[in-house]
C-alpha positions as CSV (number, residue, x, y, z in Angstrom):
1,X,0.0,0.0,0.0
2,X,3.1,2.6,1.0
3,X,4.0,1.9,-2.2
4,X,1.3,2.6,-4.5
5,X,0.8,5.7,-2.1
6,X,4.2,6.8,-3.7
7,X,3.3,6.6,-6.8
8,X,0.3,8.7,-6.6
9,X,2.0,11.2,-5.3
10,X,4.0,11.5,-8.3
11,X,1.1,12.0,-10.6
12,X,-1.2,14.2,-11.7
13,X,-4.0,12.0,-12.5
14,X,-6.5,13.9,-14.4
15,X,-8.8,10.9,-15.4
16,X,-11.7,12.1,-12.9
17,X,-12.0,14.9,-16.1
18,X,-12.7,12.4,-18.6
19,X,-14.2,9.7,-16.1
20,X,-11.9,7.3,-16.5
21,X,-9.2,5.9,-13.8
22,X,-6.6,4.8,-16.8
23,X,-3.0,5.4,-16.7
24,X,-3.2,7.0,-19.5
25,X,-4.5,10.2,-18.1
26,X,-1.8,10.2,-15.5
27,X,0.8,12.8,-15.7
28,X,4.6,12.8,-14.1
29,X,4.0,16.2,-12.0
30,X,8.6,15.7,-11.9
31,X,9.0,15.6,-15.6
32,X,6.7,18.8,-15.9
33,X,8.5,20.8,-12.9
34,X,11.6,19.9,-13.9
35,X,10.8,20.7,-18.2
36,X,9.6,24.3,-16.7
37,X,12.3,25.0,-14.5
38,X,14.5,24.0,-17.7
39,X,12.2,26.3,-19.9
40,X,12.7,28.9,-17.4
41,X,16.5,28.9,-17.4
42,X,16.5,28.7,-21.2
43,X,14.7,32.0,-21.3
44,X,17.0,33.7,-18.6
45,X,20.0,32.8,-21.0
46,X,18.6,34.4,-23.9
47,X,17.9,37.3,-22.2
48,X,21.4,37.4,-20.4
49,X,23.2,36.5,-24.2
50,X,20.9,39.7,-25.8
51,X,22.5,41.4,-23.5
52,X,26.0,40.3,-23.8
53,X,25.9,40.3,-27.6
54,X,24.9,44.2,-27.5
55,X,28.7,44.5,-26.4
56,X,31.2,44.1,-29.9
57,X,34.2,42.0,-29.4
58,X,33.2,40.2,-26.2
59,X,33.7,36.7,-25.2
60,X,30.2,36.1,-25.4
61,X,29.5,37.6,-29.3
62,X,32.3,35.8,-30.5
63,X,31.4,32.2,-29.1
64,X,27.7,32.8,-30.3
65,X,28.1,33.6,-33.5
66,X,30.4,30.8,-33.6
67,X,27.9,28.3,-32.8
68,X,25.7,29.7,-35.1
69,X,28.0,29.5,-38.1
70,X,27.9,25.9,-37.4
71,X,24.6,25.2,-37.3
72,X,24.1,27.8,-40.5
73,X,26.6,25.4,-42.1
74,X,25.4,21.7,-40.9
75,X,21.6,23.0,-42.6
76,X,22.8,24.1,-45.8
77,X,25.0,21.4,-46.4
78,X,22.5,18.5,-44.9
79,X,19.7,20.5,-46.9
80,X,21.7,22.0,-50.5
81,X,20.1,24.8,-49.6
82,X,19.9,26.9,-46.7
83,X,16.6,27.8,-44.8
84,X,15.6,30.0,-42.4
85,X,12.5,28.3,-41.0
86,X,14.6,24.7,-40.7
87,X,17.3,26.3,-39.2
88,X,15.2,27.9,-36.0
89,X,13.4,24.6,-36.0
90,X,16.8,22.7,-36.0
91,X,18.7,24.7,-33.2
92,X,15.9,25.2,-30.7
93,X,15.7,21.2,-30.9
94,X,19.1,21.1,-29.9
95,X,19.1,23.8,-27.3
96,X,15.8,22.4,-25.8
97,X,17.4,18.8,-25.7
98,X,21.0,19.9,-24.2
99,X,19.2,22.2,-21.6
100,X,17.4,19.1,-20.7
101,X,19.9,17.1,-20.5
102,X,22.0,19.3,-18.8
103,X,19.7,20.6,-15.7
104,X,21.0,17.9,-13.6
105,X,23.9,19.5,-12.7
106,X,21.3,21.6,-10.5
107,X,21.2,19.6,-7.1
108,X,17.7,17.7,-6.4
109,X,17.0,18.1,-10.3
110,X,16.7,15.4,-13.3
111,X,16.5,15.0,-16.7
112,X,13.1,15.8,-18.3
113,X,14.6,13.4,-21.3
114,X,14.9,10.3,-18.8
115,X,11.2,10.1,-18.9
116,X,10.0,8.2,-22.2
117,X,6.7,10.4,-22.3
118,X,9.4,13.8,-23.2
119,X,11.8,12.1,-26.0
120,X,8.7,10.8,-27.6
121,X,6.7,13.7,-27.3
122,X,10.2,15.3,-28.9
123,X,10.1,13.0,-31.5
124,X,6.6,13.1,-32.4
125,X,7.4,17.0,-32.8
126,X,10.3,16.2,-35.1
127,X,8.4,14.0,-37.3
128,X,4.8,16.5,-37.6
129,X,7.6,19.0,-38.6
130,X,9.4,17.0,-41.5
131,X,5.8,15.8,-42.8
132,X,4.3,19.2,-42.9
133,X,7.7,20.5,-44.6
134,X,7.5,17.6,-46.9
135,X,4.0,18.3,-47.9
136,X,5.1,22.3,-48.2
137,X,7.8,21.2,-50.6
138,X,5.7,19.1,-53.1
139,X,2.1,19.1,-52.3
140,X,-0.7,16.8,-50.4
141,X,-1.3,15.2,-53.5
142,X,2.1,14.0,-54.3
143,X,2.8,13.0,-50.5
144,X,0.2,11.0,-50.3
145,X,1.1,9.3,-53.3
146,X,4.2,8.8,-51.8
147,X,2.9,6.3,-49.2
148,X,1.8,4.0,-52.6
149,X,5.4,4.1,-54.3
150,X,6.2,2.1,-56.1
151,X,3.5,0.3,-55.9
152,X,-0.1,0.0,-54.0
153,X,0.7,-2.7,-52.0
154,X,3.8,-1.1,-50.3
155,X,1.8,1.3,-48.5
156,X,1.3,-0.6,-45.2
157,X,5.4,-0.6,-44.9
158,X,6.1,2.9,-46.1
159,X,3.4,3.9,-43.4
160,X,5.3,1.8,-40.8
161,X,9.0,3.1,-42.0
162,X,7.7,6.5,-41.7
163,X,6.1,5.7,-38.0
164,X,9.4,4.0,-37.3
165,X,11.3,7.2,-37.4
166,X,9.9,8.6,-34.1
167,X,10.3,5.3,-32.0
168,X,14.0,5.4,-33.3
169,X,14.8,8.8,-32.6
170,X,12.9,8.7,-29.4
171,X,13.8,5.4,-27.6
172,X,18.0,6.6,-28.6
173,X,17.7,9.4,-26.9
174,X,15.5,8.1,-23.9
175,X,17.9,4.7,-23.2
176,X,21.5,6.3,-23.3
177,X,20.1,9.6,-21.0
178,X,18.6,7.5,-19.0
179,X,21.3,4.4,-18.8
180,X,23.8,7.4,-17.7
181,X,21.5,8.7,-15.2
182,X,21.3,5.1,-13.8
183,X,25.0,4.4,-14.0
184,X,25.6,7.6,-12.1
185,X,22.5,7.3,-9.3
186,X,24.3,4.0,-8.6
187,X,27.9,5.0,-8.1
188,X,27.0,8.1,-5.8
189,X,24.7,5.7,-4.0
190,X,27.3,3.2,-3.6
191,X,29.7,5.6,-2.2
192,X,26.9,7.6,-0.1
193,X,27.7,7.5,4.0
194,X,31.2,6.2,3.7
195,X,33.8,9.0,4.3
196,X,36.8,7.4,3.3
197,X,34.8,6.6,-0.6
198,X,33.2,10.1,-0.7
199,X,36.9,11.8,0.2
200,X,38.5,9.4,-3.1
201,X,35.8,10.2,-5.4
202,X,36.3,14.0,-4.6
203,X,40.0,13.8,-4.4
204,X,40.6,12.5,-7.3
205,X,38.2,14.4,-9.2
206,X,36.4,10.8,-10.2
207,X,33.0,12.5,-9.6
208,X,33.7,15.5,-11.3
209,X,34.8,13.5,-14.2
210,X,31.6,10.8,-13.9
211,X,29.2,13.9,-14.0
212,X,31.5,15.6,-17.1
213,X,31.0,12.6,-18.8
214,X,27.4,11.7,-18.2
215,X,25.9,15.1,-18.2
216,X,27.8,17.3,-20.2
217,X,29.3,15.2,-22.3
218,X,27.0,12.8,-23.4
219,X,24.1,15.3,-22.6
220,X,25.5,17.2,-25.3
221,X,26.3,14.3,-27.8
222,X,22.2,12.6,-27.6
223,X,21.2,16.4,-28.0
224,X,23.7,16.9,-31.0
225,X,22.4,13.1,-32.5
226,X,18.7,14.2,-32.2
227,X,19.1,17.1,-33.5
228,X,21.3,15.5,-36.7
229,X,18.4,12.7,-37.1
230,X,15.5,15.3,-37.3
231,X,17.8,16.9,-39.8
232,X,18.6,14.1,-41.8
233,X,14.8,12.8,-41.8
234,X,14.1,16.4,-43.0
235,X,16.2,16.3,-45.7
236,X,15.0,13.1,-47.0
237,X,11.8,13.9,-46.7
238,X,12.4,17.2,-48.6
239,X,14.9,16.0,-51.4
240,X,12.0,12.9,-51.5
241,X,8.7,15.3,-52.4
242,X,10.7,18.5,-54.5
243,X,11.5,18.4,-57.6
């Protein structure tokens, strides 16, 4: 009983609305703090880089519109051509994702992304973007026509490739965030109440260099591979429906 009180207390259950008592309808209340607070910081960065980049030849300008060279360049050479609209589209996705990833490093905080419901809700995003792009680029008409190339009977398995895409994109970005998180929740509770293990790790800089690895590392690797993906998908969707 303790334990299913536990669990309710780390939902939101809004079936009563709909009067049903399903799972479905229950929400992670963590996942949506925690994806706030992250939106929150996101929002007091861009207003503390507008400010920094109103100052010419600072630190700040420079490494900004360094980063944004690179993403100019990754879209136009992914794409052939560059476009203004993909490029937004493609470097929120990656901020949003590395933010995400990266708010553990705030004590009593997780990962938004080591909750299935966010990556696939990401990549559900990613993949209503590509199709509406897709069916900007060539039509309704010839999309949908799409689904029956070559041939009518290959539409069931073009439908499923396409579907495919989000559960690939999703579950990668899901199982490595969340394996590190796991690997890393059991080495600090492994070394949790003994001094002499506690003194090594922080001695020799062993969990500085797990949580480098785990968070801003690889946080910023799974953000940089979704963001890639979404790209690529993009591209072939695009390149698929133009002329």
């Amino acid at each position: 009983m303790s334990g299913i009180g536990i669990e309710e207390t780390e939902q939101w259950l809004i079936g009563p609305f709909f009067s049903s008592n399903h799972p479905f309808f229950s929400i992670n209340k963590h996942t949506v703090i925690y994806t706030w607070i992250t939106i929150g910081i996101i929002v007091a960065i861009l207003l503390l880089g507008r400010y920094l980049l109103s100052k010419k030849d600072s630190m700040a300008r420079f490494v900004t519109m360094y980063a944004v060279r690179l993403f100019v360049g990754m879209v136009d050479q992914t794409l052939s051509i560059f476009s203004f609209n993909h490029f937004v589209f493609i470097t929120s996705l990656f901020c949003f994702v590395f933010a995400c990833n990266l708010v553990s490093i705030i004590p009593w905080m997780e990962e938004p992304t080591i909750d299935l419901n966010t990556t696939l809700a990401l990549g559900i995003i990613s993949f209503l973007y590509t199709q509406v792009a897709a069916i900007g680029e060539g039509g309704l008409w010839k999309y949908i026509r799409g689904y029956f190339s070559p041939f009518f009977l290959m539409m069931p398995i073009n439908v499923v490739g396409k579907l495919a895409t989000v559960v690939s994109i999703s579950f990668r970005l899901f199982g490595n965030i969340f394996g590190g998180s796991i690997i890393s929740s059991i080495y600090f509770t492994a070394i949790q109440g003994n001094f002499m293990f506690e003194f090594i790790g922080l001695a020799s800089g062993l969990n500085l260099l797990l949580a480098a690895f785990f968070v801003i590392f690889e946080g910023f690797l799974q953000a940089f591979v979704f963001a890639m993906l979404s790209l690529t998908y993009l591209s072939l969707a695009i390149q698929s429906e133009g002329d």
